[in-house]
N, C-alpha and C positions, 0 to 999 in steps of 0.2 A: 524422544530418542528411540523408545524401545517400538513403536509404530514404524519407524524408519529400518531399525534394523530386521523386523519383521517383513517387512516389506522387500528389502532386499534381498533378502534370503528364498523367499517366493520368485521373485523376478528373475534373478540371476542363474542361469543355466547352469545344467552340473559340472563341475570340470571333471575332465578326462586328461591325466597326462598325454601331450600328443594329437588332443582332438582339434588342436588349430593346424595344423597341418597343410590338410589339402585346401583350405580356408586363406592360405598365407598366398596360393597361386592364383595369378590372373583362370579370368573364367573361360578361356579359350584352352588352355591347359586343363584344367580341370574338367572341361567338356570332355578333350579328346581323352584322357585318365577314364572317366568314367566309361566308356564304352567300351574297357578293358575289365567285361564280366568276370567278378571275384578276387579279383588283386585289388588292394590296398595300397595308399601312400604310405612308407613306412614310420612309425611314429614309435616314442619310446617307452608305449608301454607295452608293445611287442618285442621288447628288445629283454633278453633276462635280465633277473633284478640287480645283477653284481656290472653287467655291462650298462644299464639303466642310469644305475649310479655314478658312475663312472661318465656317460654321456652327457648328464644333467651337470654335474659339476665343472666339465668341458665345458662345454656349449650352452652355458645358460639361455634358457628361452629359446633355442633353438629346435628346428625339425630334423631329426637324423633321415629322414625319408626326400626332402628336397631342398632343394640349395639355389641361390639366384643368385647371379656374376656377370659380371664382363666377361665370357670365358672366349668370345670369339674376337668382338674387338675393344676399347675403351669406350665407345658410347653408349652401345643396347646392351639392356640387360637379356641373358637367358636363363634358360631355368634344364636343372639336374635333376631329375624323381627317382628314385630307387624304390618298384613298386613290387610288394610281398602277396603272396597265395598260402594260405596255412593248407598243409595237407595232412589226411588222416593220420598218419604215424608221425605228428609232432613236429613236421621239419619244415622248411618253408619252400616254394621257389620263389626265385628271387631273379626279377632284371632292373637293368639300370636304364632309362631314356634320356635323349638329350635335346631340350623345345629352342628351338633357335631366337632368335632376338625379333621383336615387331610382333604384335599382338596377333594380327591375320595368320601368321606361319605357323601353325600350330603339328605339322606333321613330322613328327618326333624322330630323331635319328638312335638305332638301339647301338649303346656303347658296350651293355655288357647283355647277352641273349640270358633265356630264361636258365639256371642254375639250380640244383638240389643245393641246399644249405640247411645245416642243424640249427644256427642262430645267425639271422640277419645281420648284413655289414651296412655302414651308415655312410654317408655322404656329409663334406663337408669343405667348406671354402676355403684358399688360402691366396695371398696378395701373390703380386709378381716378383720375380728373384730371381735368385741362383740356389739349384734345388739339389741333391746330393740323392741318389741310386745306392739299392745295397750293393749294385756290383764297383762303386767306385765313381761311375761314371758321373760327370754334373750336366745342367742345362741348364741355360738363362728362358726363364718364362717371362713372357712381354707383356701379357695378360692374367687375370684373374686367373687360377687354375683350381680344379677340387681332387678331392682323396675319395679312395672309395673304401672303407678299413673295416674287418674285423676287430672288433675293439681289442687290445693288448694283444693283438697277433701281424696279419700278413695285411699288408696297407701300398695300394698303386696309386700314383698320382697321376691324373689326366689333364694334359693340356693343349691348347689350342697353337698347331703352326701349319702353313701349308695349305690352308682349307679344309683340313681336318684333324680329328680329338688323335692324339699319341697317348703311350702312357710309358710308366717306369714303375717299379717297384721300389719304393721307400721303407718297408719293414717286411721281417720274414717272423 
């Protein structure tokens, strides 16, 4: 036993909170990700440690940096990357892209352009429904839609109608 667990302990990669990430995206996506020199998939151990926490116990086993849905229609899936640049003075940029469905299509639609931010907002899934706006307003989503959120702050939900990504704001 103590051979075996020796042995695994040599074999089995370091974990890194987070370092499955861009790992969890088809390799057409992660192609085109990579030849965006110096940005990262964003994962949560970029994220500070009280948002961390907070994400982890949300999202169990989850990637705050990208997300895969029905978001255009109910059969393909696509894929949401929220990809991070740490910049000298601590802060990050930050944009959002969006890989359309079918594995070939790999050229990414940008939903949210590159942004200054002090600490990265995550990305995450939610079913179809009736969604409720802080200004009052509702909509019926017919498809998968995701959040883009500042954890326990300003949170817009994006979703698919028309041929193209809409959003609302869901928290301030």
């Amino acid at each position: 036993m103590k051979k075996f667990v020796l042995f695994a302990l040599i074999a089995a990669p370091p974990y890194s909170p987070g370092s499955d990430c861009p790992t969890s995206l088809p390799r057409a996506v992660r192609k085109e990700i990579s030849r965006a020199v110096g940005w990262s998939v964003l994962s949560a151990d970029m994220l500070p440690d009280d948002d961390a926490a907070i994400w982890r116990e949300a999202h169990k086993g989850l990637c705050p940096g990208s997300v895969a849905g029905r978001f255009t229609d109910r059969e393909a899936i696509s894929y949401v990357v929220a990809l991070v640049k740490r910049n000298p003075d601590s802060t990050y940029l930050e944009r959002v892209l969006a890989f359309p469905a079918g594995s070939d299509e790999t050229s990414p639609t940008v939903l949210i352009p590159s942004a200054r931010v002090i600490s990265p907002f995550v990305v995450w899934k939610v079913p179809p429904g009736r969604y409720r706006g802080v200004d009052g307003g509702s909509v019926l989503i017919r498809w998968e839609s995701f959040v883009y959120e500042k954890i326990e702050s300003v949170a817009t939900q994006y979703y698919w109608l028309g041929g193209r990504f809409h959003s609302f704001q869901t928290a301030e």
